[in-house]
NUDRENNU-461535 format. One record per atom (N, C-alpha, C): residue number from 0; atom name; y negated, x negated, z negated. Coordinates in steps of 0.001 Angstrom, whole numbers, plus 524288, in hexadecimal, padded with zeros to 5 digits. Layout:
% NUDRENNU-461535
vexpa = NUM, minu = CA, north = Y, east = X, up = Z
...
% end
This chain:
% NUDRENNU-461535
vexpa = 0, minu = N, north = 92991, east = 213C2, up = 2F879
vexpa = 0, minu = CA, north = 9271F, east = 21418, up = 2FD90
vexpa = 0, minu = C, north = 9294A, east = 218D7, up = 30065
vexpa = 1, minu = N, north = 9260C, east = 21B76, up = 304A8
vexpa = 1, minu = CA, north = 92724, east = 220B3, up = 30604
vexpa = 1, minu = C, north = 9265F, east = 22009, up = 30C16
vexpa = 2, minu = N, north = 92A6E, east = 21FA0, up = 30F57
vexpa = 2, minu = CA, north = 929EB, east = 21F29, up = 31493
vexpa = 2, minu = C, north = 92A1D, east = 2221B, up = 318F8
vexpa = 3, minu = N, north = 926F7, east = 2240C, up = 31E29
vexpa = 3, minu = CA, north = 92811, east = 228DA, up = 320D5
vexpa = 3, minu = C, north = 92758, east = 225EB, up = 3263F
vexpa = 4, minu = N, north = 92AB2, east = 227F1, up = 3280B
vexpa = 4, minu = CA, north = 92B7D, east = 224F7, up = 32F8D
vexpa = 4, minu = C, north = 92AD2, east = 22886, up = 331F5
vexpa = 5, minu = N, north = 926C3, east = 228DC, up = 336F9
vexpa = 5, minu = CA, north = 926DC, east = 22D65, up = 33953
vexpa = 5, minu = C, north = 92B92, east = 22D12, up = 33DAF
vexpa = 6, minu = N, north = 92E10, east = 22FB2, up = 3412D
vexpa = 6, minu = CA, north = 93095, east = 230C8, up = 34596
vexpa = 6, minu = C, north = 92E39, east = 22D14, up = 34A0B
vexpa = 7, minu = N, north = 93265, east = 22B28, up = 34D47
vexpa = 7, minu = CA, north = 92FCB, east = 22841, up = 352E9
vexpa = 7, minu = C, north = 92B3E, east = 229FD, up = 3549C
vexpa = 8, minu = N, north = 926E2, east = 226DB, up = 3574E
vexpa = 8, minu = CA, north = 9239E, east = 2287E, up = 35AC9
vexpa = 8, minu = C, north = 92471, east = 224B0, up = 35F62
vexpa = 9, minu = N, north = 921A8, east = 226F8, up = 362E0
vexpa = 9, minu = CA, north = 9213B, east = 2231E, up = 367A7
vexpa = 9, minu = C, north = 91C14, east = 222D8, up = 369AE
vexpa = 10, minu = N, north = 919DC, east = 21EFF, up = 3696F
vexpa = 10, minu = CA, north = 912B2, east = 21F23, up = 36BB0
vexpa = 10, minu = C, north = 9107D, east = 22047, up = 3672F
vexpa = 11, minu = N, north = 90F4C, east = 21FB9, up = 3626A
vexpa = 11, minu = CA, north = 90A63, east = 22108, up = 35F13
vexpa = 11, minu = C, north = 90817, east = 21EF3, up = 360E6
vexpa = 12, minu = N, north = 90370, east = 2238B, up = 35FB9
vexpa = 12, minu = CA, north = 8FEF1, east = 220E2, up = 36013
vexpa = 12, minu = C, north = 8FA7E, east = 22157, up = 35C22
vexpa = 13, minu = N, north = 8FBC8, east = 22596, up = 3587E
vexpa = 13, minu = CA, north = 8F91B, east = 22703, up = 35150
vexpa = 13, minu = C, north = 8FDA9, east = 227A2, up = 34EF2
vexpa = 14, minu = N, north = 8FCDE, east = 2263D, up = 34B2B
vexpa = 14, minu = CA, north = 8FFB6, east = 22684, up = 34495
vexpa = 14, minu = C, north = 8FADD, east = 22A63, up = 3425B
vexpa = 15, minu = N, north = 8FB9A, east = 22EE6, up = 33F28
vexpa = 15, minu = CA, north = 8F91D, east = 230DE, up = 33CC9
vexpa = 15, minu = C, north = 8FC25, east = 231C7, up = 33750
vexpa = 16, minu = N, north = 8F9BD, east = 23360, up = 33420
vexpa = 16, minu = CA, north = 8FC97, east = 23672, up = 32DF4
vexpa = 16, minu = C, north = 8F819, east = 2354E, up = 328B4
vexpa = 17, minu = N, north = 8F94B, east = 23ABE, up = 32626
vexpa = 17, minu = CA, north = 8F66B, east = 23A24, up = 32148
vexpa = 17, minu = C, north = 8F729, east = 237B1, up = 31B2C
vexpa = 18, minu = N, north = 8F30A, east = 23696, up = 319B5
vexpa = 18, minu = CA, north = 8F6E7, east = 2336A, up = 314F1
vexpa = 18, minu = C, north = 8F4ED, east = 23414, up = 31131
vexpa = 19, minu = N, north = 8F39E, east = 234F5, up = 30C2B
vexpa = 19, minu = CA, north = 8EF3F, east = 23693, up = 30794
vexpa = 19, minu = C, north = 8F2AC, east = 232F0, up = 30295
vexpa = 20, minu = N, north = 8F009, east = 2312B, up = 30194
vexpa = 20, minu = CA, north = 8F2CA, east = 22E06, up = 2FBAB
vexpa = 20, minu = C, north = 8F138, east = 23269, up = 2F679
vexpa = 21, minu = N, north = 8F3FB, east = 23240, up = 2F2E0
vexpa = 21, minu = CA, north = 8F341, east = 2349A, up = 2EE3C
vexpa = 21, minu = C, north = 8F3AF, east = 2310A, up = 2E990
vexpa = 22, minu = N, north = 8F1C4, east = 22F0E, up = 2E7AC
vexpa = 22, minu = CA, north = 8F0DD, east = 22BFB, up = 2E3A6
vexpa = 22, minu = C, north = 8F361, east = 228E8, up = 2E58A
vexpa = 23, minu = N, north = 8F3D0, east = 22531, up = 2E8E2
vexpa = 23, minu = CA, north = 8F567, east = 2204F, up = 2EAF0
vexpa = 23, minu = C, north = 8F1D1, east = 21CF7, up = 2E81F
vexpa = 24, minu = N, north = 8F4E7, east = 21599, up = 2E8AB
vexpa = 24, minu = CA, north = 8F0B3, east = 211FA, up = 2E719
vexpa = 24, minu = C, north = 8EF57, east = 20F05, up = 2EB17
vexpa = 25, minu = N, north = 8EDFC, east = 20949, up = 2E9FC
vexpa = 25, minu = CA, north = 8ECC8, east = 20657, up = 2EE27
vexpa = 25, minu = C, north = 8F1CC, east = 20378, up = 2F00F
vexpa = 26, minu = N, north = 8F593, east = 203E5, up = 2EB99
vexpa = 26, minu = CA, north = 8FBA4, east = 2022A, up = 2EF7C
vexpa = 26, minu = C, north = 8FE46, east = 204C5, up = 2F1D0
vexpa = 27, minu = N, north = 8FDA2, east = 20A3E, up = 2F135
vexpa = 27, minu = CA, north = 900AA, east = 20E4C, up = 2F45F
vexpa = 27, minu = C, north = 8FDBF, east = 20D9F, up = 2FA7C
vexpa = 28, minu = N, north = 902D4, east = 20E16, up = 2FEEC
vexpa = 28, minu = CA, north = 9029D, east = 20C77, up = 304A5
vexpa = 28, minu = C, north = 904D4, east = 210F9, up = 307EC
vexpa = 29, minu = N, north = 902AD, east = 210A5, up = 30B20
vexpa = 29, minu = CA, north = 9043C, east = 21296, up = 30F72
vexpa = 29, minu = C, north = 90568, east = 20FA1, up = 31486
vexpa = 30, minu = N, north = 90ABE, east = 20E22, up = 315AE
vexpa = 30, minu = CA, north = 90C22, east = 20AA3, up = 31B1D
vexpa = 30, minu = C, north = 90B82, east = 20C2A, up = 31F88
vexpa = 31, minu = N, north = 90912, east = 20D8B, up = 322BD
vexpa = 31, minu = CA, north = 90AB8, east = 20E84, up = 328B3
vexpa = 31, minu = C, north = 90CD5, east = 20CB2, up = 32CEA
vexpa = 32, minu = N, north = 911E8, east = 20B77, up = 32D34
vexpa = 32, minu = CA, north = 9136E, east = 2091B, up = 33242
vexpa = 32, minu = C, north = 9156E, east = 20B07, up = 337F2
vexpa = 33, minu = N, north = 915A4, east = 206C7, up = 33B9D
vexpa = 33, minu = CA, north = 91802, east = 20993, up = 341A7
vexpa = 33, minu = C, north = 91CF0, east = 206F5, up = 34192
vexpa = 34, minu = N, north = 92143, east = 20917, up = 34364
vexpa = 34, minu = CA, north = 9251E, east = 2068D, up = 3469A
vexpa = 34, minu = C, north = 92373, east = 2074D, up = 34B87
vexpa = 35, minu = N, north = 9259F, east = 20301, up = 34ECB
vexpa = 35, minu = CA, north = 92435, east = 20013, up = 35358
vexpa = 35, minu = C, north = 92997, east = 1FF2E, up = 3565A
vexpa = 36, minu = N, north = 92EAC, east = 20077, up = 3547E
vexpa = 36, minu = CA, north = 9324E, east = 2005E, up = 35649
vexpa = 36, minu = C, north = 936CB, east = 1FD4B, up = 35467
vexpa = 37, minu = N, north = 93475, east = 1F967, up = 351AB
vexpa = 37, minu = CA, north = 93687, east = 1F3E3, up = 34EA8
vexpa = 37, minu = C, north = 936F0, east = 1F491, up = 348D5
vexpa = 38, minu = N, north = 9316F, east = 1F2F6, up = 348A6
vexpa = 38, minu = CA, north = 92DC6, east = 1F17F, up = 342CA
vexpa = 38, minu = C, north = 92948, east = 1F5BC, up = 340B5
vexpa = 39, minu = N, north = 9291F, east = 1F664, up = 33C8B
vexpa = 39, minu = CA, north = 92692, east = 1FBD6, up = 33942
vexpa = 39, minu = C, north = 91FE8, east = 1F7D4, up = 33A5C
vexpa = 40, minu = N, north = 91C59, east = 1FA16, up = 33AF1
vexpa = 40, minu = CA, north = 915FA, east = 1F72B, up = 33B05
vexpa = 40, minu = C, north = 91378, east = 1F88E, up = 337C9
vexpa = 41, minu = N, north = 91039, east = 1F73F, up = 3357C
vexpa = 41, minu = CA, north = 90CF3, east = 1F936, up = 32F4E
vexpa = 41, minu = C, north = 90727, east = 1FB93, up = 335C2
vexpa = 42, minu = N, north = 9077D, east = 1FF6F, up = 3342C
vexpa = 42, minu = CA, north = 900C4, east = 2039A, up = 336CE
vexpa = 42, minu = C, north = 8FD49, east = 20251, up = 332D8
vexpa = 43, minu = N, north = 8FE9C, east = 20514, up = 32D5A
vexpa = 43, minu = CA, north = 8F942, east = 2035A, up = 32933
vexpa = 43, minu = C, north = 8FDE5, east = 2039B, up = 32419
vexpa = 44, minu = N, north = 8F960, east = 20115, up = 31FE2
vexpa = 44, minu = CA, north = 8FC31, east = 20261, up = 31986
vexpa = 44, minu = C, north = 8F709, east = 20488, up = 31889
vexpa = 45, minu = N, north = 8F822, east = 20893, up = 3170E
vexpa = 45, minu = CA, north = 8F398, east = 20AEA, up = 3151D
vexpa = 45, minu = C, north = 8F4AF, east = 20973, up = 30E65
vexpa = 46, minu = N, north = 8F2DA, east = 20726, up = 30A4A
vexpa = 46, minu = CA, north = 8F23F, east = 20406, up = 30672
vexpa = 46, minu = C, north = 8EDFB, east = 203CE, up = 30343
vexpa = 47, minu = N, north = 8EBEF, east = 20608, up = 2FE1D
vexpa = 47, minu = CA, north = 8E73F, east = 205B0, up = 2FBF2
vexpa = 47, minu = C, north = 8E33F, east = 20AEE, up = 2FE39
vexpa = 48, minu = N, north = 8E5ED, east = 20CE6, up = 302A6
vexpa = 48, minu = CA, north = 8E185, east = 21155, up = 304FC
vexpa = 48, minu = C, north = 8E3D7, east = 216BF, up = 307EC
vexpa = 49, minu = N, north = 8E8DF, east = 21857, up = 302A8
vexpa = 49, minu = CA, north = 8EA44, east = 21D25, up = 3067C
vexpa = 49, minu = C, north = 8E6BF, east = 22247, up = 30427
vexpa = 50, minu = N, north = 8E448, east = 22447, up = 30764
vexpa = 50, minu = CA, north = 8E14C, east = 22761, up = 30899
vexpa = 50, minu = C, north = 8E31B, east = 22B8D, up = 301A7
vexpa = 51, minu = N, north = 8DFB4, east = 22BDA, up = 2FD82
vexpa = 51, minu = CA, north = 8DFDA, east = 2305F, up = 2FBF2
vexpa = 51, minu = C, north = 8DF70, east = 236DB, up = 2FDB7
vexpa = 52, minu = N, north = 8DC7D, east = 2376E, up = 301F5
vexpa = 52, minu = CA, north = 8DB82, east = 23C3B, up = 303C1
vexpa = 52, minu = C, north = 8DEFF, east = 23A8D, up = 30889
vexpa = 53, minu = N, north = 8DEED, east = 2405A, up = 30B79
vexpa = 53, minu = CA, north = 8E418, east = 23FFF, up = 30EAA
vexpa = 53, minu = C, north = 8E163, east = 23C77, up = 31299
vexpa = 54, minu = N, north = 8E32E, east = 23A88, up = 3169C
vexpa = 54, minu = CA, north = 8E2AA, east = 23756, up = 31B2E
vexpa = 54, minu = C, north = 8E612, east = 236F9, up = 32071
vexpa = 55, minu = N, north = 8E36E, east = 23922, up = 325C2
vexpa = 55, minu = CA, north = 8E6BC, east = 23791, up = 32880
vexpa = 55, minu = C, north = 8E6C5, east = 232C3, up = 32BCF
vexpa = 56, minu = N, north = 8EB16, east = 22DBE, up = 32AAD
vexpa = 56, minu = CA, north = 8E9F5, east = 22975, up = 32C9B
vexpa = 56, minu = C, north = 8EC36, east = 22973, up = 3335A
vexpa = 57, minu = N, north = 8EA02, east = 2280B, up = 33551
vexpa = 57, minu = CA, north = 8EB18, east = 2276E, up = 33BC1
vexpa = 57, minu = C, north = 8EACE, east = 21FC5, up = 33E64
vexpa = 58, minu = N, north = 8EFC6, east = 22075, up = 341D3
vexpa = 58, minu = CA, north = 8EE1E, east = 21A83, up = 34365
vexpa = 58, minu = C, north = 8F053, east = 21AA2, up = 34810
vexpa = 59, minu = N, north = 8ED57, east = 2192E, up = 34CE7
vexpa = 59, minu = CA, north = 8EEAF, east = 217BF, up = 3515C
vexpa = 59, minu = C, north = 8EC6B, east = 2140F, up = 35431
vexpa = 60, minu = N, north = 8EB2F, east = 21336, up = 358B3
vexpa = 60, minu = CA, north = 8EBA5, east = 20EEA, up = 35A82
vexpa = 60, minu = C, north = 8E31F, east = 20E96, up = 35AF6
vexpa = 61, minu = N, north = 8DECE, east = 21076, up = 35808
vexpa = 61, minu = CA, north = 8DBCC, east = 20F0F, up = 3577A
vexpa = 61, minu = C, north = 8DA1B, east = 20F07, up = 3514C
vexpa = 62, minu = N, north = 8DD4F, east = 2113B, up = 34F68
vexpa = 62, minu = CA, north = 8DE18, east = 21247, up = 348EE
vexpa = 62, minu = C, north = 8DDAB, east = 20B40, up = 3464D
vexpa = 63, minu = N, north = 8DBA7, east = 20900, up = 34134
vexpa = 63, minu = CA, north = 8DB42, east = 204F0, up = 33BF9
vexpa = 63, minu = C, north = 8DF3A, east = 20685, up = 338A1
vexpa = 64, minu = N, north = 8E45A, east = 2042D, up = 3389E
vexpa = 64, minu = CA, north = 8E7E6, east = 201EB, up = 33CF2
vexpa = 64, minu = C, north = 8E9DA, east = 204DD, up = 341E2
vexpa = 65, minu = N, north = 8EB6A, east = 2021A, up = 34536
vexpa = 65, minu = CA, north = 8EC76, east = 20651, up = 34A69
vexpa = 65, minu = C, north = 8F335, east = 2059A, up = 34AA7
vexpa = 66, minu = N, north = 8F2E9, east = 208A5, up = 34DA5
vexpa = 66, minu = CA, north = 8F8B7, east = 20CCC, up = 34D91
vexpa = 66, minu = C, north = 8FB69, east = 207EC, up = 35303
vexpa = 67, minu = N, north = 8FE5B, east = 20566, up = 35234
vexpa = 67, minu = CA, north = 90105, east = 20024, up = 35686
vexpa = 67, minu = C, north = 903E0, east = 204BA, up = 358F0
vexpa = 68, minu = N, north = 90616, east = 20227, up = 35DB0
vexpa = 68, minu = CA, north = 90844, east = 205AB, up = 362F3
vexpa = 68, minu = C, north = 90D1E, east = 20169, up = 36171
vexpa = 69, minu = N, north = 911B2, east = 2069D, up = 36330
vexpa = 69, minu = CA, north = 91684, east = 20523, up = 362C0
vexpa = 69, minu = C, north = 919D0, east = 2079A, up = 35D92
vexpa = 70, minu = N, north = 91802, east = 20ABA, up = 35A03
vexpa = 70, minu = CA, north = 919D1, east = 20D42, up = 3553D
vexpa = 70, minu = C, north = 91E06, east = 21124, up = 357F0
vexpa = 71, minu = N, north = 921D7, east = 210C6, up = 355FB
vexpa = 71, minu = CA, north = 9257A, east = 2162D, up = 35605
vexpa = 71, minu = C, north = 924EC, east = 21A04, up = 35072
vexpa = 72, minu = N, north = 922CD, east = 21810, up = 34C26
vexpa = 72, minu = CA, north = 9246A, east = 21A02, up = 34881
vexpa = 72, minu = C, north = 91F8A, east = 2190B, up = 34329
vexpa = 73, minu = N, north = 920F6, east = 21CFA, up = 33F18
vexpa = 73, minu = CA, north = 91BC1, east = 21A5C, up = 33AFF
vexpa = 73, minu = C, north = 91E25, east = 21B8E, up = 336FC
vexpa = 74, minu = N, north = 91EB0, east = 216F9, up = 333D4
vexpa = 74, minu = CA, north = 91F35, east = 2189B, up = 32DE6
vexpa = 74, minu = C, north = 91B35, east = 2191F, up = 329CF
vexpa = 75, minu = N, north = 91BA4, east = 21B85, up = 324D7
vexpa = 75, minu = CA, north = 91923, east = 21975, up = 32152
vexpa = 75, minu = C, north = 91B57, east = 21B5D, up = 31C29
vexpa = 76, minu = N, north = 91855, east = 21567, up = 319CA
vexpa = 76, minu = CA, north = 91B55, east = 215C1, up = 31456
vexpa = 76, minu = C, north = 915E7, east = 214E7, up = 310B1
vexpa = 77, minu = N, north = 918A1, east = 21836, up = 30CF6
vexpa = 77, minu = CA, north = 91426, east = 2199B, up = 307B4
vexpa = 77, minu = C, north = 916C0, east = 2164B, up = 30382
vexpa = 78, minu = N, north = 9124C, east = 21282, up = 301CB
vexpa = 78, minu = CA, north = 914E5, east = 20D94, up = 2FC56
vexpa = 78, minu = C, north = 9113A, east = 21167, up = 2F931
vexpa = 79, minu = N, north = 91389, east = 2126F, up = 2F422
vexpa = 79, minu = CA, north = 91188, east = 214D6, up = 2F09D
vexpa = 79, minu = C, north = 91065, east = 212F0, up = 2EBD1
vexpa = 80, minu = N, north = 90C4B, east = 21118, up = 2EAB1
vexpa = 80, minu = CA, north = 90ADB, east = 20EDC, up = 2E55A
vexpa = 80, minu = C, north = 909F7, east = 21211, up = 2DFB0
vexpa = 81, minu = N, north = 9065D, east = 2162F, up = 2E351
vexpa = 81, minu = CA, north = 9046C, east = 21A57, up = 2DF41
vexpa = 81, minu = C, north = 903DB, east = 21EFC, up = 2E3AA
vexpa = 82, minu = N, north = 904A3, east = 223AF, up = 2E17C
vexpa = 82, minu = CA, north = 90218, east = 2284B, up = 2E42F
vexpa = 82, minu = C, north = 9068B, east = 229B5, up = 2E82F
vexpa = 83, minu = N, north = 90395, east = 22D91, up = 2ECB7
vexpa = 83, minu = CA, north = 908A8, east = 2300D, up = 2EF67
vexpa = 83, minu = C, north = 903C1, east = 22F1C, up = 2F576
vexpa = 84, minu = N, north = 90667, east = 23015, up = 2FA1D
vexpa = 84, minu = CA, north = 9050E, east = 23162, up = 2FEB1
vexpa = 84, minu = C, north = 9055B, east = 23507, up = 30031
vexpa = 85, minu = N, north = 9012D, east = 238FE, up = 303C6
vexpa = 85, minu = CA, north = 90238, east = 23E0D, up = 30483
vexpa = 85, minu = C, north = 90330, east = 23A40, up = 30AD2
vexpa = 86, minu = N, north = 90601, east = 23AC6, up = 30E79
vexpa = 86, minu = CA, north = 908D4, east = 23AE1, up = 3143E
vexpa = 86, minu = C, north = 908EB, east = 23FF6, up = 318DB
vexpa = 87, minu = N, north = 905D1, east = 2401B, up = 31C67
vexpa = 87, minu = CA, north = 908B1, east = 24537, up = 31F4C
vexpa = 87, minu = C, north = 904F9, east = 24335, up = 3235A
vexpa = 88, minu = N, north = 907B8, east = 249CC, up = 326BB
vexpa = 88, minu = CA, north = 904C1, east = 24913, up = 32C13
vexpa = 88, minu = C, north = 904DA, east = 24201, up = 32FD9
vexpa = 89, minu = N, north = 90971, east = 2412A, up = 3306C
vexpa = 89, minu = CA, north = 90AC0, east = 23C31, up = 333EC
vexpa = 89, minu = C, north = 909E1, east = 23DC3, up = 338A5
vexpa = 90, minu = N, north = 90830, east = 23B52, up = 33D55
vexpa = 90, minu = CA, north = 9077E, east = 23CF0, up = 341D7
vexpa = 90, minu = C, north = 9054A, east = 2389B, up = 34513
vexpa = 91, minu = N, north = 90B06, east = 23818, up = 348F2
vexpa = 91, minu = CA, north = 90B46, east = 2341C, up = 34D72
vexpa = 91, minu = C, north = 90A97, east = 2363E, up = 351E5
vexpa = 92, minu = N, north = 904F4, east = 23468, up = 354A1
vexpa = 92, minu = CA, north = 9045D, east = 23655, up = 35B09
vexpa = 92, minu = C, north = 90596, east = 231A9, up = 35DBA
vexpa = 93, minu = N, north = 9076F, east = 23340, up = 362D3
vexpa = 93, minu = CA, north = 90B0F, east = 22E2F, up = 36502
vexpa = 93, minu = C, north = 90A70, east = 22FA9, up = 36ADE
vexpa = 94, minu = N, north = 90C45, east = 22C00, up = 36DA5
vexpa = 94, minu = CA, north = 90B1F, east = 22C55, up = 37395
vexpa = 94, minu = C, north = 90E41, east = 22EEF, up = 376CE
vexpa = 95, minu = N, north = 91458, east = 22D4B, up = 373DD
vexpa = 95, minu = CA, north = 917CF, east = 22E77, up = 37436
vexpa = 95, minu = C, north = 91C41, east = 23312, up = 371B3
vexpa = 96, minu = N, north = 919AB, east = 23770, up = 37107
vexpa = 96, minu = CA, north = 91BB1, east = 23B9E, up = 36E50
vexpa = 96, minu = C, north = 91C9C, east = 23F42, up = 370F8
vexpa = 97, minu = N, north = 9216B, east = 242B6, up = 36E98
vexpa = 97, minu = CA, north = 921F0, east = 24708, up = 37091
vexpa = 97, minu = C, north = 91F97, east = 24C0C, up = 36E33
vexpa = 98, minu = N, north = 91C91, east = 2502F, up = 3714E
vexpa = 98, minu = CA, north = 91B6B, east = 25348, up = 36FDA
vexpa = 98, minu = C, north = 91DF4, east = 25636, up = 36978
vexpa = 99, minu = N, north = 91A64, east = 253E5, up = 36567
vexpa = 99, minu = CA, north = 914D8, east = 25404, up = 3659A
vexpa = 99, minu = C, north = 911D8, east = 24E07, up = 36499
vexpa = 100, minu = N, north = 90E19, east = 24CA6, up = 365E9
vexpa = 100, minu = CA, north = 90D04, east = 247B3, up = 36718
vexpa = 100, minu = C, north = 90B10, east = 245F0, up = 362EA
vexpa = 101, minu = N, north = 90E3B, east = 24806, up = 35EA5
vexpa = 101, minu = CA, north = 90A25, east = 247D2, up = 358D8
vexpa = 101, minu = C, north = 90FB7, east = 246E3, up = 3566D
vexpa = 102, minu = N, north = 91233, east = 24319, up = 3532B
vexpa = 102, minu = CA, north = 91817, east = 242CD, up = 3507F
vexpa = 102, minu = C, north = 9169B, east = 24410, up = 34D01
vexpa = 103, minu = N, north = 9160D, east = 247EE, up = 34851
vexpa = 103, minu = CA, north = 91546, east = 2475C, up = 343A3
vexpa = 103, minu = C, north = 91992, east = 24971, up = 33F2A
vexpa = 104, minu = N, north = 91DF8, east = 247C0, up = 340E1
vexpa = 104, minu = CA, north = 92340, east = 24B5C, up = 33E3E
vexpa = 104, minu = C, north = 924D6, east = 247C5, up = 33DC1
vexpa = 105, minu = N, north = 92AE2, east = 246C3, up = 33C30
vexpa = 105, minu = CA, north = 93045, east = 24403, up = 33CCB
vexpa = 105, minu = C, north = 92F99, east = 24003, up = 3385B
vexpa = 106, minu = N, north = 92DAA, east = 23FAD, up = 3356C
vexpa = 106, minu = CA, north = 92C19, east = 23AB2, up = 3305F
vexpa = 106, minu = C, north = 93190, east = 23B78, up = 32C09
vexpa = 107, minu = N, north = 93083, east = 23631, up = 32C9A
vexpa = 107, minu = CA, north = 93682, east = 23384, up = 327C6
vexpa = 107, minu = C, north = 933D8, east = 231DC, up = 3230F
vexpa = 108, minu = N, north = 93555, east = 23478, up = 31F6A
vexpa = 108, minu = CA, north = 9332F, east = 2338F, up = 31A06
vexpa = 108, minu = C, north = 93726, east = 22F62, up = 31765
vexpa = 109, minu = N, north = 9376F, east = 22A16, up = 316B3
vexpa = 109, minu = CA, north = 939FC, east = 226D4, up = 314A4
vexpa = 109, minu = C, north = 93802, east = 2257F, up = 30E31
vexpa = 110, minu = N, north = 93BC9, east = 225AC, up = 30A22
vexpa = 110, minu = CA, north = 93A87, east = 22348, up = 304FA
vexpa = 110, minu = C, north = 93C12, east = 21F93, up = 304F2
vexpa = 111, minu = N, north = 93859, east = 21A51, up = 301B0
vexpa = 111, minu = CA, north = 939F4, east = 21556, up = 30076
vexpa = 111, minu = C, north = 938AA, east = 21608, up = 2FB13
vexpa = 112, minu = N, north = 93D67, east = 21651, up = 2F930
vexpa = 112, minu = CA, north = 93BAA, east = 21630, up = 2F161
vexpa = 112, minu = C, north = 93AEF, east = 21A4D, up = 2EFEB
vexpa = 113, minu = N, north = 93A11, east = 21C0C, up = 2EA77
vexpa = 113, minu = CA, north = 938DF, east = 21FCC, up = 2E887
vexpa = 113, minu = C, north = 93488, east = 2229F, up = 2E78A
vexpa = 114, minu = N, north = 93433, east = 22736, up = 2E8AD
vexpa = 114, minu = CA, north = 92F9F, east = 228D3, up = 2E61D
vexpa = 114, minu = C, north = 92D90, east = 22B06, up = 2E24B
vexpa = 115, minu = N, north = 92927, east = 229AF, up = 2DF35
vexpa = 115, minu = CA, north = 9287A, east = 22A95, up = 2DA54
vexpa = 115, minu = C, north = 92714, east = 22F76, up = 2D96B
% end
């Protein structure tokens, strides 16, 4: 498993980022969660449908699933069955930001396990 945390926010209000599968299967996942201050929240598993061609997924508060109020933070983790994830372009707009009102830096690349 392959994990990346972005940096504090304060006020989101979009989650954006791109994601393209490359020979992925239907068990290979993509997790999206919020911290809330406490407890990590599942946003989506993307599961059975990561996008072969590139994709940019977006979720906020009118977005299928919507983006909950109260997130400081977003992880996500890639379960890998088969294939690889292409990842980039993360980008948190928030209510509460400092110039620039767009976070899209500061990401923690965490490994769980090995990679093949």
């Amino acid at each position: 498993m392959i994990r990346v945390i972005n940096r504090t926010s304060q006020n989101p209000t979009e989650l954006k980022f791109w994601i393209r599968g490359i020979s992925t299967d239907a068990v290979s996942a993509i997790l999206i969660e919020g911290y809330n201050g406490s407890t990590w929240a599942q946003i989506d598993n993307i599961t059975n449908s990561i996008p072969a061609s590139g994709t940019t997924k977006t979720y906020n508060s009118t977005t299928t699933p919507a983006l909950a109020v109260g997130f400081t933070q977003f992880r996500f983790s890639y379960t890998k069955s088969s294939g690889n994830v292409g990842f980039d372009d993360v980008s948190v707009t928030c209510g509460g930001c400092i110039a620039p009102s767009n976070q899209s830096s500061g990401m923690l690349l965490i490994q769980l396990g090995p990679i093949p």
